[in-house]
TORVEX-436983 format. One record per residue (C-alpha): residue number from 0; residue in three letters; x, y, z. Coordinates in steps of 0.25 Angstrom, whole numbers, plus 5000, padded with zeros to 4 digits. Layout:
# residues N
<node><rokol>NUM</rokol><marmi>ALA</marmi><x>X</x><y>Y</y><z>Z</z></node>
...
# end
This chain:
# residues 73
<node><rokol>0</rokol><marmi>UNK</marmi><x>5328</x><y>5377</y><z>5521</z></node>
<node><rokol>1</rokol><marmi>UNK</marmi><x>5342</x><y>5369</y><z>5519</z></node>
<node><rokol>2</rokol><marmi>UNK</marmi><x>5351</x><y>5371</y><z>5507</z></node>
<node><rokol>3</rokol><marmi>UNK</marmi><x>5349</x><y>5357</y><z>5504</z></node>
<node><rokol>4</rokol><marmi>UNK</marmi><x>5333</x><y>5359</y><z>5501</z></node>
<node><rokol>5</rokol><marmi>UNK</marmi><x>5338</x><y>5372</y><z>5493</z></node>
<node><rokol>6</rokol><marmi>UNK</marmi><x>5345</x><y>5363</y><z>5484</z></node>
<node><rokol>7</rokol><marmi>UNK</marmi><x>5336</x><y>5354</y><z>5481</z></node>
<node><rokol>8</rokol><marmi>UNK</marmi><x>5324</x><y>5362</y><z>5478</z></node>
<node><rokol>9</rokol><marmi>UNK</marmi><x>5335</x><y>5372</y><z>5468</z></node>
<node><rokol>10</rokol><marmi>UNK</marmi><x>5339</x><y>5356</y><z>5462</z></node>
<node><rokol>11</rokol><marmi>UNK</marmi><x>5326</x><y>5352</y><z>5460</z></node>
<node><rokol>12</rokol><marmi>UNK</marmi><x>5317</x><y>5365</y><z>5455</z></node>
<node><rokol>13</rokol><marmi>UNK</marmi><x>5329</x><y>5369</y><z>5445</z></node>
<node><rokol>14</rokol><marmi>UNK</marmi><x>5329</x><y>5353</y><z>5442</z></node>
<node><rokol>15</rokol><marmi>UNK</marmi><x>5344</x><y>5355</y><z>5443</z></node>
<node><rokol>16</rokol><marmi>UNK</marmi><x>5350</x><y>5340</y><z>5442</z></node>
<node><rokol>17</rokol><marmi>UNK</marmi><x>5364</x><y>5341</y><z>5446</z></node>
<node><rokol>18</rokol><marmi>UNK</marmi><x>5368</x><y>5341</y><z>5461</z></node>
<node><rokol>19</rokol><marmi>UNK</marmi><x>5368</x><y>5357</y><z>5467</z></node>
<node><rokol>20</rokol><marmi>UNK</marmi><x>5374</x><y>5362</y><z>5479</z></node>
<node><rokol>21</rokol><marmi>UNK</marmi><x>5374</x><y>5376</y><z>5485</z></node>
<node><rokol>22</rokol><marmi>UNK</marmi><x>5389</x><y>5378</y><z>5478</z></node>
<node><rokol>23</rokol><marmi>UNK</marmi><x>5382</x><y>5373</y><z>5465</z></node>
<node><rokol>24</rokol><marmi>UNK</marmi><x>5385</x><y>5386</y><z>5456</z></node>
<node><rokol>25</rokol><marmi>UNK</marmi><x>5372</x><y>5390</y><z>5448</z></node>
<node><rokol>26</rokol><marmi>UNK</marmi><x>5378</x><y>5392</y><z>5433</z></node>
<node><rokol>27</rokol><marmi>UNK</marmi><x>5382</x><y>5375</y><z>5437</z></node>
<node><rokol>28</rokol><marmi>UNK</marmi><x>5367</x><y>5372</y><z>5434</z></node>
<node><rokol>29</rokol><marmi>UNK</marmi><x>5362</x><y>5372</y><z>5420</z></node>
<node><rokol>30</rokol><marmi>UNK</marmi><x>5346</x><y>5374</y><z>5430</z></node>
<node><rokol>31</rokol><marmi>UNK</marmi><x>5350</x><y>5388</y><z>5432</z></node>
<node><rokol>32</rokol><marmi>UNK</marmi><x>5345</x><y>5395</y><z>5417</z></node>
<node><rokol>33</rokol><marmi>UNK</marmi><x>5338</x><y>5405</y><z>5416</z></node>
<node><rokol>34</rokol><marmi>UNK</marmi><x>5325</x><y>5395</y><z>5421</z></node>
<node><rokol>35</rokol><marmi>UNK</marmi><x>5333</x><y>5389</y><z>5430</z></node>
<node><rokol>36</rokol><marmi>UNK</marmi><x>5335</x><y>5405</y><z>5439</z></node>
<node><rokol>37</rokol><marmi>UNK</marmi><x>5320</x><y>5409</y><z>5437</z></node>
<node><rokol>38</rokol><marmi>UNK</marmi><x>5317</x><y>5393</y><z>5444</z></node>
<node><rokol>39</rokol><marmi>UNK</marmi><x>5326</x><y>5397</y><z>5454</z></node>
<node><rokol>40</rokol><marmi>UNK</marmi><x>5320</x><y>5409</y><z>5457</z></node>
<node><rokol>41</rokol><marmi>UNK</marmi><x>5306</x><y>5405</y><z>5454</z></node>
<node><rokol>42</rokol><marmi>UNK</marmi><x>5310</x><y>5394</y><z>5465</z></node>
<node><rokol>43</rokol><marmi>UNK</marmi><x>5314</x><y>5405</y><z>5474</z></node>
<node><rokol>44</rokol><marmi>UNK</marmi><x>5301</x><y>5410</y><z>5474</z></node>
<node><rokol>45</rokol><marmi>UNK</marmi><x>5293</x><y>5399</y><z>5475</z></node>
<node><rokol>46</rokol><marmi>UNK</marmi><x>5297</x><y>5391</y><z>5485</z></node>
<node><rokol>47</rokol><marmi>UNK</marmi><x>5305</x><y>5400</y><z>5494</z></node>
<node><rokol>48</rokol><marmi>UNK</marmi><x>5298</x><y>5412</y><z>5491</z></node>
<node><rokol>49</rokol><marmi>UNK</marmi><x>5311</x><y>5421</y><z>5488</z></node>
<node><rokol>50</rokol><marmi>UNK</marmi><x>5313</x><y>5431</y><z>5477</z></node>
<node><rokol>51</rokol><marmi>UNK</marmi><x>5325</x><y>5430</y><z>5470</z></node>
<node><rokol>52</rokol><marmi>UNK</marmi><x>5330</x><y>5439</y><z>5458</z></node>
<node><rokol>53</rokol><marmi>UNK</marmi><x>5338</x><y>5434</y><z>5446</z></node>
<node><rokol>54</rokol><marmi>UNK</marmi><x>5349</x><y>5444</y><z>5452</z></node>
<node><rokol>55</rokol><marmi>UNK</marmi><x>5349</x><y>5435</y><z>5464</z></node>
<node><rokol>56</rokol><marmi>UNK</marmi><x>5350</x><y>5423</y><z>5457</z></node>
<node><rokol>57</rokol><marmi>UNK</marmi><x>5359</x><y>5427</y><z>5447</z></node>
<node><rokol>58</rokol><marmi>UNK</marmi><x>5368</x><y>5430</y><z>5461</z></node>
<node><rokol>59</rokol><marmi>UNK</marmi><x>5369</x><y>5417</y><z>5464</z></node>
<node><rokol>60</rokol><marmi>UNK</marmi><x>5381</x><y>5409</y><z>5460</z></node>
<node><rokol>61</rokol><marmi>UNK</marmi><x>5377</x><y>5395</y><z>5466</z></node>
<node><rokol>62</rokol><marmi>UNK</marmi><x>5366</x><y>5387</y><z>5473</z></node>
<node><rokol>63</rokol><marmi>UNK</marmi><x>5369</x><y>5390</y><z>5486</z></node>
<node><rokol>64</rokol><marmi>UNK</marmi><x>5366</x><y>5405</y><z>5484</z></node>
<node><rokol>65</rokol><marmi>UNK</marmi><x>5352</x><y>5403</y><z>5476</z></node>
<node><rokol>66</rokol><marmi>UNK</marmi><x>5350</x><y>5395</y><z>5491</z></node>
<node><rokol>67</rokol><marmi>UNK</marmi><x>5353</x><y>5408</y><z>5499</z></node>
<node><rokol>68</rokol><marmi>UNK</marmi><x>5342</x><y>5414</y><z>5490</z></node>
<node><rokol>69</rokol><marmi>UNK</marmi><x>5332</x><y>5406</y><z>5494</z></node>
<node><rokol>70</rokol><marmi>UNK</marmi><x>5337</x><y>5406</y><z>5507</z></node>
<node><rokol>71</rokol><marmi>UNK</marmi><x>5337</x><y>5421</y><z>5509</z></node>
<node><rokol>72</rokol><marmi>UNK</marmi><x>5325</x><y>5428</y><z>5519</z></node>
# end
């Protein structure tokens, strides 16, 4: 899957309005509270059947690395 498709499903199941990029940071987007984290990771799961820990979230500093979660085997 390209980053491109990463970013638009992120955009749209966190229903996050503004433009992101892989450089957007993650405390830039009012989406990602404490609802917004357990979407993301609930997203994770469901559509790309990948476990991720709040530890692991809270890791990630922008976009572009909640991508390489998903992306990871």
């Amino acid at each position: 899957m390209k980053t491109n498709a990463y970013l638009s499903v992120i955009k749209k199941d966190l229903m996050i309005k503004k433009k992101i990029t892989e450089t957007t940071t993650i405390s830039s987007l009012a989406e990602f509270d404490s609802v917004g984290i357990l979407t993301f990771i609930s997203l994770a799961d469901k559509k790309y059947k990948k476990s991720i820990t709040g530890d692991q979230f809270l890791k990630c500093k922008n976009i572009g690395d909640l991508i390489s979660l998903l992306k990871k085997k």
